[in-house]
C-alpha positions as CSV (number, residue, x, y, z in Angstrom):
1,X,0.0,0.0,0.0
2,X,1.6,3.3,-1.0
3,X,0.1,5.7,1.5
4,X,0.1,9.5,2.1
5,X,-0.5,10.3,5.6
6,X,-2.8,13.6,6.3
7,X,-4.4,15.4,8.9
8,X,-8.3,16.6,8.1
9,X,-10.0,19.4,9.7
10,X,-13.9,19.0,10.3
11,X,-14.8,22.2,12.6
12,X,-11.5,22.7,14.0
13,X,-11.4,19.0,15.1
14,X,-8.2,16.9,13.8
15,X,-8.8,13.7,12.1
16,X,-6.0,11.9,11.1
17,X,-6.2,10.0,7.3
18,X,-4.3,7.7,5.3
19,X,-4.5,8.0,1.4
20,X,-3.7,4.4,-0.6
21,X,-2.9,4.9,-4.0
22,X,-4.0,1.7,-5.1
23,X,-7.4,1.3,-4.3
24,X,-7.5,5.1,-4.2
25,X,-9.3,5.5,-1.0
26,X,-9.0,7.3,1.9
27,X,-9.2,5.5,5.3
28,X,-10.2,7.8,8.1
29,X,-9.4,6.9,12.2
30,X,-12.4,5.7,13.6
31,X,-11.6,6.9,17.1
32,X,-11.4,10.3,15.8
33,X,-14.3,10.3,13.9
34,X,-16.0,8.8,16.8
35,X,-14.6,11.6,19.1
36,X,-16.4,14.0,16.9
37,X,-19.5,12.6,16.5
38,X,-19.9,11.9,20.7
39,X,-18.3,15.3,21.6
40,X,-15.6,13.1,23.1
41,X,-13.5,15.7,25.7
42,X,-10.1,13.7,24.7
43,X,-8.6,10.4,23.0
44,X,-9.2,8.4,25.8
45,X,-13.1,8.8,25.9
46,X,-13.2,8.1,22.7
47,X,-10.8,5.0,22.4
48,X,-13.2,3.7,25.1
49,X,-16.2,4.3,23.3
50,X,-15.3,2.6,19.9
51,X,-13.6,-0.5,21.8
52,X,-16.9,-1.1,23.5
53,X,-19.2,-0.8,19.9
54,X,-16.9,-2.0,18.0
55,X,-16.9,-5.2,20.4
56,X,-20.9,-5.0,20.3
57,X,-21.2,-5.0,16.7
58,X,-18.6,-7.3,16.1
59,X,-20.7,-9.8,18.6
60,X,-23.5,-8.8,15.7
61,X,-21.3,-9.5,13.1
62,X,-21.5,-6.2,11.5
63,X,-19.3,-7.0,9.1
64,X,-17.5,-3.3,8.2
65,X,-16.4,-3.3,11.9
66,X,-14.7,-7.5,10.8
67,X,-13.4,-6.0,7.8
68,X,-12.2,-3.1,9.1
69,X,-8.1,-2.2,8.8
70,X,-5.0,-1.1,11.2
71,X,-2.6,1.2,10.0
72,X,0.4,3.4,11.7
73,X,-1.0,6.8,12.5
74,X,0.5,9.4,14.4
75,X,0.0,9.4,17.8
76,X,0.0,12.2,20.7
77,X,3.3,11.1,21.9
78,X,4.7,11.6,18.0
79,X,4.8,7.9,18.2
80,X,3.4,6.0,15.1
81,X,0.8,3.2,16.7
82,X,-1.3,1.1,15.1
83,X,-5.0,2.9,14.8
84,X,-8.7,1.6,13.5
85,X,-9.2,2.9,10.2
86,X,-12.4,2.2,7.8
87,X,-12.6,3.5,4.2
88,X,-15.6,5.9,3.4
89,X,-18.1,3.5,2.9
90,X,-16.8,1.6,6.0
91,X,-17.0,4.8,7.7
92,X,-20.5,5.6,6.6
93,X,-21.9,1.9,8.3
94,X,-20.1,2.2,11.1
95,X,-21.3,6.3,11.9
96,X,-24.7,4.9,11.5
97,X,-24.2,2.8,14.4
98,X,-23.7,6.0,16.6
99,X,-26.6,8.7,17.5
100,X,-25.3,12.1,16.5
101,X,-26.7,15.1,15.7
102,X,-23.2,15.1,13.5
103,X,-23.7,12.2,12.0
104,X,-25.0,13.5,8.5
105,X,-22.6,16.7,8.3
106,X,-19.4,14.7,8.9
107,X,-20.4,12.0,6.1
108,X,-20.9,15.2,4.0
109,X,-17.3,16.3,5.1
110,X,-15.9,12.9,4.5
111,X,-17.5,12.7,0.8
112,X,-16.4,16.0,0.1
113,X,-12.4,15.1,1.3
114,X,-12.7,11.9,-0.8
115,X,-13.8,14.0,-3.8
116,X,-10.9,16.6,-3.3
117,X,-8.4,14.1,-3.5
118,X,-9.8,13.0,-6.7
119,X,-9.2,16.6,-8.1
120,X,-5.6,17.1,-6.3
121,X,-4.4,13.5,-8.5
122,X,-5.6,15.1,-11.6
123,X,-4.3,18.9,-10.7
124,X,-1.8,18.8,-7.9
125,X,-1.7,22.8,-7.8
126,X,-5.0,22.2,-6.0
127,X,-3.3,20.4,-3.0
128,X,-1.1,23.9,-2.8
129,X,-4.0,26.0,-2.9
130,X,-6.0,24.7,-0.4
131,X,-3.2,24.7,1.8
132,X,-2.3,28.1,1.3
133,X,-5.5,29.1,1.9
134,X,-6.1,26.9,5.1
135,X,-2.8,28.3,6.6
136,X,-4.4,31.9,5.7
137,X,-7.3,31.2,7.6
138,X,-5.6,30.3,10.7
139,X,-4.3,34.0,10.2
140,X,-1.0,33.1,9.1
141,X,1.7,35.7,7.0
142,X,2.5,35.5,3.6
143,X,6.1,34.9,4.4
144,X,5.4,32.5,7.0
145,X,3.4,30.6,4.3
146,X,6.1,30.6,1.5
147,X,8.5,29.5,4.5
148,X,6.1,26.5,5.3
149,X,5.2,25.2,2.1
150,X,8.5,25.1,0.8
151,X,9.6,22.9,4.0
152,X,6.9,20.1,3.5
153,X,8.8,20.0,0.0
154,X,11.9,19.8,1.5
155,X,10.8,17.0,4.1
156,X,9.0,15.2,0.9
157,X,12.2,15.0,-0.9
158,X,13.6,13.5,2.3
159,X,11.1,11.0,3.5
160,X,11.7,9.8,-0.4
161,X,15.5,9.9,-0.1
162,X,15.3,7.8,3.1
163,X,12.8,5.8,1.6
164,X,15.9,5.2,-1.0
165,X,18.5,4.0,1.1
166,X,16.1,1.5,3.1
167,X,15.2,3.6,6.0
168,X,11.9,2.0,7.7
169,X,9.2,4.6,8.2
170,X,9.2,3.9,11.8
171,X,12.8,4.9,12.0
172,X,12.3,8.4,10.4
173,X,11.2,9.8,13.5
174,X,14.2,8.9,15.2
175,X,16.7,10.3,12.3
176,X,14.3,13.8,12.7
177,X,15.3,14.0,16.0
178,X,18.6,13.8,15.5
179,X,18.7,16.3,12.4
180,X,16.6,18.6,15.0
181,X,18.4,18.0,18.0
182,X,22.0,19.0,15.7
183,X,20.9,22.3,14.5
184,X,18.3,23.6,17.3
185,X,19.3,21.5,20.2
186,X,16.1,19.7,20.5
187,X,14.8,16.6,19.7
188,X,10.7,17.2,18.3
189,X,9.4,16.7,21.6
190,X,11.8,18.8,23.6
191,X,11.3,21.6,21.1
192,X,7.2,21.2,21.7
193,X,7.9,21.3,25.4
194,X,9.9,24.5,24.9
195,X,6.8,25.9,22.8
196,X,4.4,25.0,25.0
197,X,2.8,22.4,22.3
198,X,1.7,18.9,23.4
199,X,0.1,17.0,20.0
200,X,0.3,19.6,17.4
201,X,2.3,19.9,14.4
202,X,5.5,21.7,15.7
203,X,6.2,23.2,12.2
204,X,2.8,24.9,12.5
205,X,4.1,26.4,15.3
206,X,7.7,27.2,14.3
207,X,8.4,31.1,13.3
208,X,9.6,31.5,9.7
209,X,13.5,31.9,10.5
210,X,12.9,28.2,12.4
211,X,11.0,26.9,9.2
212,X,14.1,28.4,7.2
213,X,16.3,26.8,9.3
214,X,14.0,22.9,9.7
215,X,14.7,23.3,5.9
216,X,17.7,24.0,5.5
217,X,18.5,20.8,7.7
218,X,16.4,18.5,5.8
219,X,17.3,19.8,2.6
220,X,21.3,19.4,3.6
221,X,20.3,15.5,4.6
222,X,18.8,14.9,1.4
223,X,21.6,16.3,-0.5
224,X,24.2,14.5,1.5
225,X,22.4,11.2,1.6
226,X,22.3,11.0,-2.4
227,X,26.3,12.2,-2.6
228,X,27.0,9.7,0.3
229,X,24.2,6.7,-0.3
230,X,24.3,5.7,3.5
231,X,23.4,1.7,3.0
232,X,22.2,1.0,6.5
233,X,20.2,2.7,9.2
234,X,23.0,4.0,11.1
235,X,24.7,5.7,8.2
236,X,21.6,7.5,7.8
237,X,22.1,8.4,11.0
238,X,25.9,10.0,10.9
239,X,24.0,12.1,7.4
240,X,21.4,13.0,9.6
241,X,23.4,15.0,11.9
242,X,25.6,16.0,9.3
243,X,22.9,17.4,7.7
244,X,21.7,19.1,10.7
245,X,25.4,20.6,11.6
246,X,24.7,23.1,8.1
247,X,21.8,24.3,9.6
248,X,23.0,24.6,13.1
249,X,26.3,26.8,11.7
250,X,24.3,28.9,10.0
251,X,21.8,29.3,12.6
252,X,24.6,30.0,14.9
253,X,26.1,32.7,12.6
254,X,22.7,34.7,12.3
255,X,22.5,34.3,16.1
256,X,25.9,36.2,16.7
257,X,24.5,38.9,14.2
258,X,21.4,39.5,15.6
259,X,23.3,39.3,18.7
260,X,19.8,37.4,20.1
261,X,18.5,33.4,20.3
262,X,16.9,32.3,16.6
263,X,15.1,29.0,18.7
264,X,11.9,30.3,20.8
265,X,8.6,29.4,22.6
266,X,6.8,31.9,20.0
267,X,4.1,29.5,18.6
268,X,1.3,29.6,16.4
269,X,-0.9,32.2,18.7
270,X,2.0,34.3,19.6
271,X,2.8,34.0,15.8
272,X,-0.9,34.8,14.6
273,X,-0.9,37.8,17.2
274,X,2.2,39.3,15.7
275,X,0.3,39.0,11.9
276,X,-2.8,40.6,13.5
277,X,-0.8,43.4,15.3
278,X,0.6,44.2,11.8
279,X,-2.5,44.5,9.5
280,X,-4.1,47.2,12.1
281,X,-1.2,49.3,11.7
C-alpha cells in the first residue's frame, strides 16, 4: 500500500487520514471520527467508546467493523501506533451505528475530502491552494506561508531519499530527531515542550526563521544522503546529523549577528498575534 498520511480538519477537530494509492481510497481513524461525533472531551473517551461498539457490533457481526483495517497513525506522543481505520463506505456503516446530531454533516465532510483528493491526483496545484488558503485562515503571514510550504517539500524530498537508502518509516522519527536535535538542540518533543505544544504539528508552530532553518537541515540531509548513499540505518544516521550541523552553523552565525537566540517558545498564537498586530497598523 503506498500511502500519504494527512491530517483533516472537520470544525477545527483533527482527524487523522491515510490515502492508498491503489485502491484510491482514503481511510479515516475511527476513534477520531467517533470523538467528533460523541463530543468526546479527549482520545481516551473516545478510544473507550469505539472499543466497546466495535466489540458489540462485532458480537453482531456487523461485518465493516470484521473487515475493518489497522494502520500506523501518528500518535499524541509523536509515536506511530497502530489505529482503526475504515474506508468511506466503511465509515459511513459504522457512523450509522452512533446517534449524532453530526452524523450527516461529517459523512458530508468525509464525501467531500474523498472528492478533493480526486481533483488534487488530476491537478496537484489544487493540494497547494487549499493549503495556502487553510494556513491563511488560521491568520497566518504570507512569508510564513512561503517558509512552510517550501519545508513540507523539503521534508517530501527527504522521506523519499530515506525511503531510497532502506530507511523503515518507523525509523524516520528517530533520524528527525537527530537532524533537530543538531541544528536547534532539541529533539521534536523537547522543542514542543519548549513551545508549550503537546500533540500539534510543531512546524505549525515554528516562526519563519525556524522553518528556514528545519529546511535548511532537511534539505542538507537529502543532498548529503544521495552524494554519500548511506546503506544501513546507522549511516543515515551519521548524514542525519551531518545534515543538521549546516543548519545549526548557519543558525549559529545569524545568532551572533542578531546578537539574540533564533530558537523560541513563539508559537502559532504568539505567531498569529504578531500578523494581526501588523494588518491594524
Amino acid at each position: 500500500m503506498t500511502q500519504k498520511q494527512d491530517i483533516q480538519l472537520f470544525e477545527d477537530k483533527k482527524i487523522r487520514t491515510v490515502w492508498d494509492d491503489e485502491t484510491e481510497k482514503w481511510y479515516f481513524s475511527i476513534v477520531d471520527i467517533v470523538g467528533v461525533l460523541t463530543d468526546s472531551s479527549d482520545y481516551q473517551t473516545s478510544r473507550k467508546y469505539w472499543n466497546k461498539l466495535s466489540q458489540r457490533l462485532r458480537i453482531e457481526g456487523f461485518e465493516p467493523v470484521t473487515n475493518c483495517h489497522r494502520l500506523k497513525m501518528e500518535a499524541a506522543d509523536g509515536k506511530m501506533r497502530l489505529t482503526d481505520v475504515a474506508d468511506q463506505e466503511q465509515m459511513f456503516r459504522i457512523i450509522q451505528s452512533i446517534p449524532s446530531p453530526k452524523a450527516e454533516p461529517i459523512k458530508q465532510w468525509m464525501a467531500r475530502v474523498a472528492s478533493e483528493r480526486v481533483d488534487e491526483i488530476q491537478d496537484p496545484e489544487l493540494a497547494i491552494d487549499r493549503a495556502i488558503d487553510y494556513y491563511r485562515k488560521k491568520g497566518y503571514g504570507e512569508g510564513w506561508i512561503k517558509a512552510r510550504l517550501k519545508g513540507k517539500e523539503a521534508r517530501k524530498a527527504l522521506t523519499d531519499e530515506w525511503k531510497r537508502t532502506g530507511v523503515k518509516e518507523q525509523q524516520y522519527a528517530t533520524l528527525t530527531d537527530i537532524l533537530t536535535k543538531e541544528w536547534s538542540g532539541f529533539t521534536t518533543r523537547e522543542y514542543k515542550d519548549y513551545k508549550g505544544l503537546q500533540k500539534e504539528n510543531l512546524r505549525d508552530h515554528m516562526t519563519n526563521t525556524e522553518n528556514t532553518l528545519n529546511t535548511l537541515a532537511e534539505v542538507s540531509t537529502t543532498d548529503i544522503s544521495r552524494k554519500k548513499n548511506p546503506k544501513n540505518f546507522q549511516e543515515n544516521k551519521v548524514v542525519a546529523k551531518m545534515g543538521g550541523r549546516v543548519a545549526k552553523v548557519a543558525k549559529e552565525e545569524l545568532e551572533r549577528q542578531l546578537g539574540a537566540p533564533v530558537v523560541t517558545r513563539l508559537n502559532a498564537k504568539h505567531l498569529n498575534q504578531i500578523e494581526g498586530e501588523k494588518e491594524k497598523k
